[in-house]
KOLMAR-575823 format. One record per atom (N, C-alpha, C): atom name; z, y, x. Coordinates in Angstrom, 2 decimals. Layout:
! KOLMAR-575823
('CA'; (Z; Y; X))
...
This chain:
! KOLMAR-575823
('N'; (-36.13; -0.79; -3.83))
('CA'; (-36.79; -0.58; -2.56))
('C'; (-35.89; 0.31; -1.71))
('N'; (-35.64; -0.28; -0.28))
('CA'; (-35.08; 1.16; 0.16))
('C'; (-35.72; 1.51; 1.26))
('N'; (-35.08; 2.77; 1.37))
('CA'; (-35.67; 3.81; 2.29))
('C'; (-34.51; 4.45; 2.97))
('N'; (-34.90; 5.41; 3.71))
('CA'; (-33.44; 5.95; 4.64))
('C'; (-34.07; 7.61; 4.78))
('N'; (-32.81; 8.24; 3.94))
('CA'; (-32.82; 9.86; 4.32))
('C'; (-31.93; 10.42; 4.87))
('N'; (-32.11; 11.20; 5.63))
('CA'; (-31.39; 11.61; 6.94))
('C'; (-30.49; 10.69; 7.59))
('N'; (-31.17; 9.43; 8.08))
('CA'; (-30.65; 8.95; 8.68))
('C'; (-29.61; 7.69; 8.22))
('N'; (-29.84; 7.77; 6.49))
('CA'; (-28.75; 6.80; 5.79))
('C'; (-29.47; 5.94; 4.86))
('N'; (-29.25; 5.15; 5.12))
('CA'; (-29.94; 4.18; 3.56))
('C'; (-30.19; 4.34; 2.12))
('N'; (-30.80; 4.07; 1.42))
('CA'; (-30.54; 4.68; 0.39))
('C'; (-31.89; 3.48; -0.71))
('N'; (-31.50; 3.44; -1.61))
('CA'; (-31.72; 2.13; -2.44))
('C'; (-32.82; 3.08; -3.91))
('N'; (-33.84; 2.76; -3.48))
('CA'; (-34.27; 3.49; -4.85))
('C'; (-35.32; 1.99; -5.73))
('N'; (-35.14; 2.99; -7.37))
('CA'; (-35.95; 1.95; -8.54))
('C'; (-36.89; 2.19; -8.68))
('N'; (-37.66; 3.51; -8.15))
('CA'; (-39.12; 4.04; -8.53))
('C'; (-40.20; 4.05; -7.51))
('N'; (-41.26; 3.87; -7.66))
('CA'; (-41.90; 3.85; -6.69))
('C'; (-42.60; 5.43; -6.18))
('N'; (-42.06; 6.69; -6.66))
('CA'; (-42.16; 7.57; -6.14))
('C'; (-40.90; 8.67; -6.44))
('N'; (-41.24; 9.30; -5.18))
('CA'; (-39.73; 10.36; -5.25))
('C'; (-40.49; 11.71; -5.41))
('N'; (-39.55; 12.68; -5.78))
('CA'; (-40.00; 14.20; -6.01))
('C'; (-39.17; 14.89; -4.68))
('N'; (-39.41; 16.18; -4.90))
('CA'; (-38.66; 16.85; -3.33))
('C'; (-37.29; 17.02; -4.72))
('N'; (-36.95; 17.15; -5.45))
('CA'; (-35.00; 16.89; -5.60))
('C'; (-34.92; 16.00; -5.88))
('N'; (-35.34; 14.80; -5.85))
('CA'; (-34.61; 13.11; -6.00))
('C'; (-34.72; 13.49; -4.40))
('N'; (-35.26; 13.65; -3.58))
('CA'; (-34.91; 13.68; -1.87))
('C'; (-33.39; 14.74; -1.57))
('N'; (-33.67; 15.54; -2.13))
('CA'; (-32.64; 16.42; -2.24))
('C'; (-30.93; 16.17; -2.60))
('N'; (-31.19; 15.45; -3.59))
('CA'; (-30.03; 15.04; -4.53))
('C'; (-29.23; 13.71; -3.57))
('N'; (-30.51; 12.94; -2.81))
('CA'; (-30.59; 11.53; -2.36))
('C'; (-29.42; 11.90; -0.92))
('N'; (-29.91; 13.23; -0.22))
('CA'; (-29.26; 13.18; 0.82))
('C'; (-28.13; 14.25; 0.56))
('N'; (-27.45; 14.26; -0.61))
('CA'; (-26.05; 14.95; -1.00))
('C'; (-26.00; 16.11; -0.84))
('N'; (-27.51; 16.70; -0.52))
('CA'; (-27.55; 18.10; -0.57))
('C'; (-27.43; 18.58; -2.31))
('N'; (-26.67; 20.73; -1.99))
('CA'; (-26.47; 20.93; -3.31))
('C'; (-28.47; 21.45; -3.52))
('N'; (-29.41; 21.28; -4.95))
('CA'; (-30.66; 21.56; -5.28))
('C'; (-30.81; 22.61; -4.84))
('N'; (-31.60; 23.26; -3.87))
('CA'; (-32.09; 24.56; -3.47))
('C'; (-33.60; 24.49; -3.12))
('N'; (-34.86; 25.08; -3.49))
('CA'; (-35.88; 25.54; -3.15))
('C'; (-35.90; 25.57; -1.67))
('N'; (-34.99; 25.67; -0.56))
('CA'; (-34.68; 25.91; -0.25))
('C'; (-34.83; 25.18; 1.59))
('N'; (-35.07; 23.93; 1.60))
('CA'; (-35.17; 22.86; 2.60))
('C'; (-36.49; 22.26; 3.05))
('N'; (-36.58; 21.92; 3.86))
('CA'; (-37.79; 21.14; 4.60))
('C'; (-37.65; 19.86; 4.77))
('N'; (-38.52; 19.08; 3.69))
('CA'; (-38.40; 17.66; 3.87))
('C'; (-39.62; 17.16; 4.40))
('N'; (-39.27; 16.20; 5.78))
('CA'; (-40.29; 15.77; 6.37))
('C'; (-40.45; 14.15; 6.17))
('N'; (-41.64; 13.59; 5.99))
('CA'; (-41.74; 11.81; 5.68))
('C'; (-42.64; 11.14; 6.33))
('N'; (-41.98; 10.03; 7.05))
('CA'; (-43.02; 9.03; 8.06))
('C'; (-43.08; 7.86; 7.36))
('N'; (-43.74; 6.51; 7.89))
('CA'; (-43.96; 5.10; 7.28))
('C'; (-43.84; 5.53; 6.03))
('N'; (-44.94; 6.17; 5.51))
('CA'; (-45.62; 6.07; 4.18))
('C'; (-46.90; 5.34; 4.16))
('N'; (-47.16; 5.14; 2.76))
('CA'; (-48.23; 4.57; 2.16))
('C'; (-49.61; 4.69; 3.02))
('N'; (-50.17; 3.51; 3.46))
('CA'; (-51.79; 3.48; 4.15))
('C'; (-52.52; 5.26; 4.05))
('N'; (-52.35; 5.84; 2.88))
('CA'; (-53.29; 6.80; 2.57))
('C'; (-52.24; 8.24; 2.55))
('N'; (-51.23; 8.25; 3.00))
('CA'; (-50.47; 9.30; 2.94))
('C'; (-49.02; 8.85; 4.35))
('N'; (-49.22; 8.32; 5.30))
('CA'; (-48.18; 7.80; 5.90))
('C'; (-47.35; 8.77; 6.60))
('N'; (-47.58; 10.05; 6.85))
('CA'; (-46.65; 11.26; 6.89))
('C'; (-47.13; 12.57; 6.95))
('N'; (-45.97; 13.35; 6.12))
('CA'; (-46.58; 14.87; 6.25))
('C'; (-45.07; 15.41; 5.30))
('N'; (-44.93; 16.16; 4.87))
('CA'; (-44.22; 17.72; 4.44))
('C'; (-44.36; 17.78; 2.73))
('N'; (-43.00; 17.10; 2.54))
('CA'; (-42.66; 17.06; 0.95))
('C'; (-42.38; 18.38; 0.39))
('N'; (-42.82; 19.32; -0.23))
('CA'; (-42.54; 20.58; -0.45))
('C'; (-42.21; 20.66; -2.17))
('N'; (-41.60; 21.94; -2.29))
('CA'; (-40.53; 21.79; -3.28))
('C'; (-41.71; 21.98; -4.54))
('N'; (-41.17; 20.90; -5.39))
('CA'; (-42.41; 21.13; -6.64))
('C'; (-43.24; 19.51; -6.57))
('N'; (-42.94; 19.27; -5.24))
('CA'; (-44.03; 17.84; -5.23))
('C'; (-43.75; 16.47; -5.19))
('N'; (-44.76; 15.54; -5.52))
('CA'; (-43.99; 14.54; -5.45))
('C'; (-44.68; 13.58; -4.50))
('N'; (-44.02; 12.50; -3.78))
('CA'; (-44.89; 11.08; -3.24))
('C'; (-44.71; 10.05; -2.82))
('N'; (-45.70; 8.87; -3.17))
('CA'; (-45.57; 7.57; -3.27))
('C'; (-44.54; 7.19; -2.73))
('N'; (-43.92; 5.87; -2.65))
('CA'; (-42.61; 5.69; -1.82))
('C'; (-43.12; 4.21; -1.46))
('N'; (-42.72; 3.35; -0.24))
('CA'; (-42.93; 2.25; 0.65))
('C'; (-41.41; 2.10; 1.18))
('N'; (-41.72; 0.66; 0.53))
('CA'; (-39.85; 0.16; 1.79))
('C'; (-39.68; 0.98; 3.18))
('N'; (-38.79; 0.91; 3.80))
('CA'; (-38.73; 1.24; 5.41))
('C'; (-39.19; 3.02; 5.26))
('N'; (-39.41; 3.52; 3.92))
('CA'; (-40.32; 5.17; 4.73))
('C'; (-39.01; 5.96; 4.66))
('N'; (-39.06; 7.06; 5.62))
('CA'; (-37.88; 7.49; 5.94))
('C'; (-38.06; 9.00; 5.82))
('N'; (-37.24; 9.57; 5.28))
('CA'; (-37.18; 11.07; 5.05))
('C'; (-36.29; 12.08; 5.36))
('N'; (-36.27; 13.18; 6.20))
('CA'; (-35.78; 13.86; 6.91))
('C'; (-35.45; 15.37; 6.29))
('N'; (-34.44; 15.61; 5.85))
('CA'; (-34.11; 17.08; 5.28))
('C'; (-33.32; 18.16; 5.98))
('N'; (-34.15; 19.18; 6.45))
('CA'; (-33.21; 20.17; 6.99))
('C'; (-33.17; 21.22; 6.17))
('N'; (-31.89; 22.17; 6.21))
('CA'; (-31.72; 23.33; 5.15))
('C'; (-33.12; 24.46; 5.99))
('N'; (-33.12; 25.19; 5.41))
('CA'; (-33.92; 25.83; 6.46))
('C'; (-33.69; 27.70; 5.63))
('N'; (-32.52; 27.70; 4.52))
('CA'; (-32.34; 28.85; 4.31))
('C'; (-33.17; 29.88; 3.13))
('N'; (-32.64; 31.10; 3.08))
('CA'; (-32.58; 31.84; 1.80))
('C'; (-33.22; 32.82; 2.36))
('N'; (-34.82; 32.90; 2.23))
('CA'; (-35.57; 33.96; 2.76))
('C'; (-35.34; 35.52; 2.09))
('N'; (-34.74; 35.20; 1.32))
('CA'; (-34.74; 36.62; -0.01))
('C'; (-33.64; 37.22; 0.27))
């Protein structure tokens, strides 16, 4: 199935992603650390705020958006 994160294609086998398969997906290095945002999702979840620890459904075409957003500590 694919999907497109930050803006690039990207080919996945599972039908759900975690926030570091998003992480890993858009060649970022794993940090707690980023804000991942997701649209054209699933009827019952079609967008909102992947946060670190979580996981969700995945749909052809849904597209996911990662910005660093930094080291509060």
């Amino acid at each position: 199935m694919d999907i497109i994160v930050n803006g690039q294609p990207k080919t996945l086998t599972t039908t759900s992603v975690s926030y570091a398969d998003i992480v890993i997906l858009a060649g970022c290095p794993f940090r707690p650390y980023y804000s991942i945002t997701y649209r054209r999702g699933a009827t019952e979840n079609r967008e909102g705020i992947l946060a670190y620890g979580q996981t969700v459904e995945v749909v052809a075409g849904m597209v996911f958006n990662l910005a660093y957003t930094g080291d509060a500590g």
